[in-house]
ZALUMMAR-571926 format. One line per 2 residues: number of its first residue (from 1); their letters; for each residue x, y, z of C-alpha. Coordinates in steps of 0.25 Angstrom, whole numbers, plus 5000, padded with zeros to 4 digits. Layout:
N
NUM) a) X:Y:Z  ...
% end
This chain:
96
1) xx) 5375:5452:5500  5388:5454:5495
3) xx) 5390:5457:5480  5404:5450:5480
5) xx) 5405:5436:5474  5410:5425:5484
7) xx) 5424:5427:5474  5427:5440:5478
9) xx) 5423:5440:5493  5435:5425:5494
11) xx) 5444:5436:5486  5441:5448:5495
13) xx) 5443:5436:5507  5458:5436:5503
15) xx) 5461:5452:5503  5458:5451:5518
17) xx) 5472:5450:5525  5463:5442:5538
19) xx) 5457:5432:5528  5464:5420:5527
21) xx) 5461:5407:5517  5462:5394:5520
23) xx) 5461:5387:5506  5463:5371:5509
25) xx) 5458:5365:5522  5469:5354:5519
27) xx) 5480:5362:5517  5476:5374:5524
29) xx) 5485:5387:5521  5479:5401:5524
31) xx) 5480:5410:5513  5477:5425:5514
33) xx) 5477:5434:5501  5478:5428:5488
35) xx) 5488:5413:5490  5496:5420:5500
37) xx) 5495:5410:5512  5498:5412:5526
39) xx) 5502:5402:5538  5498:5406:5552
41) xx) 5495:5393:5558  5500:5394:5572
43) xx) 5505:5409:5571  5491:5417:5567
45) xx) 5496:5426:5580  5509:5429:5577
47) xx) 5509:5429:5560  5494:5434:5559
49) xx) 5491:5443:5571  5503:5447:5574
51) xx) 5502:5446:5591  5498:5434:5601
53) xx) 5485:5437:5604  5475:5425:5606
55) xx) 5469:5419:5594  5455:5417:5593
57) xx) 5450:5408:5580  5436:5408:5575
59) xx) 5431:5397:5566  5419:5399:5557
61) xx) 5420:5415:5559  5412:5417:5547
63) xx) 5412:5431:5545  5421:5435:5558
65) xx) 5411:5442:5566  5413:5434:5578
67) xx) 5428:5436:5579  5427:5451:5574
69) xx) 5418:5452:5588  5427:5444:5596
71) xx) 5441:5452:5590  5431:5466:5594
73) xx) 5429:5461:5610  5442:5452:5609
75) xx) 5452:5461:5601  5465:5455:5607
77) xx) 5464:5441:5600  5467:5435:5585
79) xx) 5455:5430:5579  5455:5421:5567
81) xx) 5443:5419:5562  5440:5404:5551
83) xx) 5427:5403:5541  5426:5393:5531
85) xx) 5419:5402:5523  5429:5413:5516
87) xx) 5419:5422:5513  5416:5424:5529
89) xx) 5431:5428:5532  5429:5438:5521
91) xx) 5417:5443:5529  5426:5441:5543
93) xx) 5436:5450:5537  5426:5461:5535
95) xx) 5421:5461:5550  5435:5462:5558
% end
């Protein structure tokens, strides 16, 4: 078990350059370090990854294993993994 409090592992979460968060499900803006926030809505493969390869999107990826297997046996996609739970993506990160 990690000796990290649930504070600093969100904190760690905004170091990561692939870590994005969503802080409003009403008004939902995707914000990556500390307040600086990002728009890709519609342009993740031209403004994030930079080519047109095919995007694949998985929702619930808890801590990524899933799309980190799929990008080793599938490398020439995007992949975009979502999880509620901001300690998971943390974790996601970790294993790409």
């Amino acid at each position: 078990m990690s000796q990290r409090s649930k504070l600093e592992k969100f904190a760690e979460n905004l170091t990561f350059p692939n870590v994005f968060e969503n802080l409003s499900y009403k008004e939902p803006k995707l914000m990556v370090h500390y307040n600086q926030f990002v728009d890709y809505k519609g342009s993740w493969n031209a403004s994030y990854f930079k080519n047109n390869q095919e995007l694949i999107l998985e929702l619930a990826c808890g801590g990524g294993e899933y799309c980190v297997g799929m990008a080793q046996l599938i490398p020439n996609r995007n992949y975009i993994g979502i999880d509620i739970k901001e300690l998971e993506c943390g974790r996601a990160h970790l294993n790409r």
